[in-house]
SEFITI-272443 format. One record per residue (C-alpha): x, y, z; residue in one letter. Coordinates in steps of 0.25 Angstrom, whole numbers, plus 5000, padded with zeros to 4 digits. Last residue first. Example, Ala and Ser with C-alpha at 12.3 -4.5 7.8 and 13.67 -1.06 7.14 Angstrom:
// SEFITI-272443
505549965029S/504949825031A/
// end
This chain:
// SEFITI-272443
492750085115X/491950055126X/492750095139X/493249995150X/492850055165X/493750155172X/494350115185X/494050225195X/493250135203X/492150115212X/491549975211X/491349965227X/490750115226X/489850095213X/489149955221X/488950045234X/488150145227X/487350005220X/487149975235X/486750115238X/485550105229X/485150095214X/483949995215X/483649875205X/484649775212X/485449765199X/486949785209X/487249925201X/485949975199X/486350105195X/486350065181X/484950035181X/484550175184X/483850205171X/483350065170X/482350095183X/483050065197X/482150015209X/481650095218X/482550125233X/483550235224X/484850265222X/485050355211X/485950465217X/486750355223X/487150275210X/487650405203X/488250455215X/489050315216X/489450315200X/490050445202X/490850385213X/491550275204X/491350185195X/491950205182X/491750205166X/491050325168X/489550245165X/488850315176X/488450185183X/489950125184X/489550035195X/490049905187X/490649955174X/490249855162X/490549965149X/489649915138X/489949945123X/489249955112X/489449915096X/488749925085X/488849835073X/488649885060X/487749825049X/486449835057X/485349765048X/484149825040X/483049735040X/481949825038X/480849815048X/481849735060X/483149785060X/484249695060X/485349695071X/486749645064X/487749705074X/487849715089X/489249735095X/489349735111X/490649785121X/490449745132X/491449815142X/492149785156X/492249845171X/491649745180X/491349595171X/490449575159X/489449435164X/489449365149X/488749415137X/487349315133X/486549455130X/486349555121X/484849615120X/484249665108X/483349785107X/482449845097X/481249765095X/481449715110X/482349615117X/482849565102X/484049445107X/485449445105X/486449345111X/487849385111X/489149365104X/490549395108X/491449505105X/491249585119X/489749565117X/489249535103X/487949555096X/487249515084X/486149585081X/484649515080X/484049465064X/482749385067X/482449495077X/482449605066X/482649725076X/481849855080X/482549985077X/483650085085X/484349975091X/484449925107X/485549845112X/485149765126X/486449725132X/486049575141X/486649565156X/487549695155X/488849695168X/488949625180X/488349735191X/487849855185X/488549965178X/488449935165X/489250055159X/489050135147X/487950245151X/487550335141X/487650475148X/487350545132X/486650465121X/487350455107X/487050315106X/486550255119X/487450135122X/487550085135X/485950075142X/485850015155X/484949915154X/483949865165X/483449725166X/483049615158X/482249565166X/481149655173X/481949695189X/481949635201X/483549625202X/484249725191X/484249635175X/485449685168X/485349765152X/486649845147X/485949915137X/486249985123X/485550085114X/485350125100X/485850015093X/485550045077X/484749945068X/485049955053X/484450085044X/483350045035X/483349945024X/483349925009X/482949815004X/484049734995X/483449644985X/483849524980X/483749434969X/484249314963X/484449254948X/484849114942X/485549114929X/485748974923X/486648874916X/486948814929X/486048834940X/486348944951X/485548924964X/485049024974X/485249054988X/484749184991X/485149275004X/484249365009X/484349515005X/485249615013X/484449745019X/484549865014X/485149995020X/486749925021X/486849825009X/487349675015X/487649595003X/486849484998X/486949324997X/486649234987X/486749084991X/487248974980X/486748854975X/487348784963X/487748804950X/489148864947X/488949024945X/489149124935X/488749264943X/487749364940X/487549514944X/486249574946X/486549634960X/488049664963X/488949524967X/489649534980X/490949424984X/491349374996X/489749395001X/489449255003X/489849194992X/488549214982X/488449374984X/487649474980X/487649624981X/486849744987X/486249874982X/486649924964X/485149884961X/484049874973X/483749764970X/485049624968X/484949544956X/485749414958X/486249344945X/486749194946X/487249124935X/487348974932X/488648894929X/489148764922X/489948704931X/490448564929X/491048584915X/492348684917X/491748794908X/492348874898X/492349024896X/493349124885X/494049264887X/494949304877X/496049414874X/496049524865X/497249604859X/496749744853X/496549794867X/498149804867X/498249874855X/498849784845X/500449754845X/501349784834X/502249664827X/503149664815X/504349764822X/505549674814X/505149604802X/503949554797X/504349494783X/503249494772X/501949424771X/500849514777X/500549594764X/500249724771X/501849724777X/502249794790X/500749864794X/500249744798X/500949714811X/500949574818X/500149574830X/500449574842X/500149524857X/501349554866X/500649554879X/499749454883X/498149424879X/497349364889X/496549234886X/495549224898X/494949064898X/493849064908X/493048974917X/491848924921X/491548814931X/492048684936X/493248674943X/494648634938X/495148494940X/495448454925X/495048604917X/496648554907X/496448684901X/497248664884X/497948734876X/497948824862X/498748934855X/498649014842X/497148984836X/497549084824X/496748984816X/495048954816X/494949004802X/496148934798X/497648954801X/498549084797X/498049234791X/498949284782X/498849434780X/497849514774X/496749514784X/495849414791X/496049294803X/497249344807X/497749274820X/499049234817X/499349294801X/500849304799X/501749184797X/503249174801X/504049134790X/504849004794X/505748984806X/507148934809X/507949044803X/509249074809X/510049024796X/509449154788X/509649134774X/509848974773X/508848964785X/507549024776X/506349044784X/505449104776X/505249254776X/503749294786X/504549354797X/503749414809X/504849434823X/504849364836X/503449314831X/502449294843X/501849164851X/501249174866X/500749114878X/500849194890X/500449164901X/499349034903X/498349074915X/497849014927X/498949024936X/499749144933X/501049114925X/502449144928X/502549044938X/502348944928X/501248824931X/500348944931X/500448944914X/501248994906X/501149004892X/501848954880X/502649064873X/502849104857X/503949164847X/504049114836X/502549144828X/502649054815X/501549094808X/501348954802X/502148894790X/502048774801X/503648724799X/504448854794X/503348934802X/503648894816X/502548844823X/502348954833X/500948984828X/500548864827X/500548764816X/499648654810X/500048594798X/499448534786X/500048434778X/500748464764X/500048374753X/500048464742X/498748534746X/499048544760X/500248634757X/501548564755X/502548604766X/502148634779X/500748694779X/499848774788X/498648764797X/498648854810X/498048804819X/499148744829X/498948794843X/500048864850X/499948774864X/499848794879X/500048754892X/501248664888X/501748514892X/500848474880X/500748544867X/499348524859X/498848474872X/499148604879X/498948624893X/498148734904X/497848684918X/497148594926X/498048474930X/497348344929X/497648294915X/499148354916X/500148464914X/499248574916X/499748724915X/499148814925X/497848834931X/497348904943X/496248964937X/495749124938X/494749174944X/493549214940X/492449244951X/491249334952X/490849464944X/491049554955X/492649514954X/493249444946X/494349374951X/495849414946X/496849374932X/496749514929X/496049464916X/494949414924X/494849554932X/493249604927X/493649714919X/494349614912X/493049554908X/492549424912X/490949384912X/489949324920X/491049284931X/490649174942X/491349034935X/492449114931X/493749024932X/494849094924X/496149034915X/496849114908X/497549134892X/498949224892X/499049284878X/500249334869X/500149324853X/501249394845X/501349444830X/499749424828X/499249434813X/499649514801X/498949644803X/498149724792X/498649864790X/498249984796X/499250014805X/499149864812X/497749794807X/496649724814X/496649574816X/497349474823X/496649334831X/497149234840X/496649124843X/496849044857X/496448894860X/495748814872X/495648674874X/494848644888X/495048504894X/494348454906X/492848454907X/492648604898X/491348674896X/491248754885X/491248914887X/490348964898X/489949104888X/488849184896X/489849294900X/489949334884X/490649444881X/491649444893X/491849314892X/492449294879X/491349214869X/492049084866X/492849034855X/492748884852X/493748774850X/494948764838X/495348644833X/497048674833X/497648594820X/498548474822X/499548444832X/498748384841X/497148424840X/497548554848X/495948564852X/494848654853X/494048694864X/494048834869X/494548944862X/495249084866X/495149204858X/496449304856X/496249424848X/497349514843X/497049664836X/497649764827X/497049894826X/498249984824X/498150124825X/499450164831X/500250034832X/500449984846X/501849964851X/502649834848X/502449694855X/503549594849X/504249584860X/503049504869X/503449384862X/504849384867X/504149434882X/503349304880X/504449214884X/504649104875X/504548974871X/504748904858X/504148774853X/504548684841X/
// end
């Protein structure tokens, strides 16, 4: 006989609270064991829950995982010793936590999300297998359904077991007039992900409650619409005064079955979460606990009072090592082994499959980043890494900017008119010579690591960079710029050269290309001329004048005058931004 039901019937029997009371509902989850048929449950073994014992793998599972849920009451209710459980309501989840060294809520894996600094546990795609080769949760004990009510608690129909009667097993659904168990007759199968109501991963909602506690005998010749015997008391008491049901091992109330085929090696967690409704059956109504319950029989226990369960296993395959990297100066930096998508503060550990894998180090500005390490994890093991962060001084700065072309008979590579000077007053900002900058030279406030040179890019595309002095590197490989444009240059990266520390921030210049424009207005015009007049001269022309050498013959003279008047104009140059 099976009946199904929404959990909303069972959840009718929540009451308030009592003041005072200390009654108490336990779940633990098992693993092993087996349904053996219809006979008696054979119980597997409780593990230590997660979160008091991180160490704890669990067995190791090929294929087949049995588990079970018991239940256990105790405390009293206003004073007086309770009966047992009224209503039982739990969801049980599925979790791959091969990274986590141990699962609180405080750390989201009852929020059904990824743990966050303490690596990865995410929950399984897994719903309700109904074959060899689907992964997913069954019953052997009831096929076609997800989950079963185990059969553990021993009772006799008929003659006792000393005058001949035969032993049966019942559940706690069985009804009472055919088990003599507690005859619970109201209860839910779960969902799983193959129902939309269901998250994947997880079995909602299984359940079993009385509608109402009657412990008279059935009797249909004074009440026709009787079908049931007397309702038992005692589920999940394991001492006290009232009946307590099963053996030592009893108040095992449901079992099932993870069909692992096809799901990767590593480790895993089985999360058993109490739902709402969870009651027990009041023991302040009658001390004896065998007369009639009628009518408001159950109270609910404080919600801290009703405790889930956290249990391991491992999918064979992947037995894991740990790796711990401690990171000096404390509280500075982090580590990584994905490549920076996710951090890991100095000294803590992960739970990781064997193999090789390469720690890397975030960037911490005033120190320099340690070297990558690739390590290996061994299973079975811990294997632990250092790094330290040295602190470093401040980051190369551009100081200075030059537009650099060679000017006929002159030393290669020629005179620079200088662009950027910060905060500098009359800084020039046009190359006013003919066809534009040849090489930049970009000058910094300390010398340079030469094994690790800027990257530098002109007008979006990238550039060969060389060290020309301690200092200074030159930008070169940028096509001919024509009349009246800008270059637009971003160097990042330079590394000094005593301590190491790196520019983090690019900086970016600007060079306006204005032939003739030699006082850097943004136009050439008659300004430009008197400028170019005034320094005419037969010797040749030092760096200071180079920008008056508008034809890069080496002497500022009339033809250079004649240059400003043909390119006369009141068209203004593009402007930096």
């Amino acid at each position: 006989m099976r009946k199904v039901i929404g959990m909303t019937v069972i959840a009718m029997l929540l009451v308030a609270p009592a003041f005072g009371q200390t009654a108490k509902i336990e779940y633990f989850l098992q693993l092993g064991g087996s349904s053996n048929g219809l006979g008696l449950y054979t119980p597997g073994n409780e593990y230590s829950a997660y979160p008091n014992d991180p160490s704890e793998t669990g067995p190791e599972v090929t294929d087949t995982l049995n588990w079970a849920v018991r239940v256990q009451a105790s405390g009293q209710h206003n004073g007086v010793d309770i009966w047992g459980v009224a209503n039982v309501v739990w969801d049980l989840k599925l979790y791959k936590a091969d990274n986590v060294t141990g699962i609180g809520e405080d750390q989201t894996v009852g929020a059904d999300a990824t743990v966050g600094n303490t690596g990865s546990s995410v929950q399984v795609p897994f719903g309700f297998s109904a074959d060899a080769q689907t992964p997913g949760f069954f019953s052997s004990m009831d096929p076609g359904l997800a989950a079963a009510f185990a059969r553990t608690f021993r009772v006799y129909n008929g003659a006792g077991l000393d005058d001949g009667g035969s032993p049966i097993y019942s559940t706690i659904v069985d009804p009472a007039d055919i088990a003599d168990g507690p005859g619970l007759s109201r209860y839910t199968y779960p969902n799983t992900m193959s129902n939309s109501q269901a998250k994947s991963g997880t079995l909602v909602g299984m359940g079993a409650g009385y509608t109402k506690f009657d412990s008279r005998p059935c009797d249909p010749d004074i009440d026709p619409g009787c079908t049931n015997g007397p309702e038992r008391s005692g589920v999940g008491l394991t001492s006290g005064s009232c009946f307590q049901l099963g053996d030592a091992f009893s108040n095992i109330i449901a079992e099932g079955q993870l069909r692992l085929t096809g799901l990767p090696p590593g480790r895993y967690i089985l999360k058993l979460v109490p739902g709402k409704g969870n009651n027990i059956l009041r023991g302040d109504t009658d001390a004896a606990c065998e007369d009639v319950i009628l009518g408001n029989f159950a109270a609910a226990p404080a919600e801290s009072n009703v405790v889930g369960d956290v249990v391991p296993f491992v999918i064979a395959g992947a037995i894991q090592g740990t790796l711990t990297v401690n990171i000096t100066p404390a509280g500075i930096g982090a580590w990584s082994i994905d490549g920076g998508q996710t951090w890991n503060a100095g000294g803590a550990s992960l739970n990781l499959d064997p193999g090789q894998y390469t720690v890397t180090f975030q960037a911490v500005e005033g120190y320099a980043t340690p070297a990558a390490i690739d390590t290996e994890v061994i299973a079975g093991q811990t294997t632990t890494e250092s790094a330290e962060y040295v602190q470093v001084g401040p980051a190369p700065v551009v100081i200075s900017a030059k537009s650099i072309r060679l000017h006929a008979g002159g030393a290669a590579p020629g005179f620079g008119i200088e662009f950027f000077v910060p905060q500098a007053s009359g800084r020039r900002l046009s190359e006013s010579r003919f066809g534009g900058p040849s090489l930049i030279y970009v000058q910094y406030d300390q010398a340079l690591d030469a094994a690790a040179l800027p990257v530098a890019t002109v007008n979006g595309v990238a550039q060969v960079v060389e060290l020309v002095a301690p200092d200074t590197v030159s930008i070169s490989g940028f096509p001919a710029v024509p009349d009246r444009s800008l270059l637009q240059i971003t160097i990042n990266g330079a590394k000094a050269a005593d301590d190491g520390a790196v520019q983090t921030e690019a900086q970016n210049l600007c060079l306006v290309v204005r032939y003739g424009d030699v006082n850097g207005d943004g136009r050439v015009n008659s300004d430009d001329s008197v400028l170019v007049q005034a320094a005419s001269h037969p010797l040749p022309i030092t760096e200071a004048k180079a920008h008056l050498d508008l034809n890069l013959d080496r002497k500022c003279n009339s033809d250079d005058s004649a240059i400003v008047m043909s390119k006369s104009s009141p068209m203004p140059s593009p402007t930096c931004p």
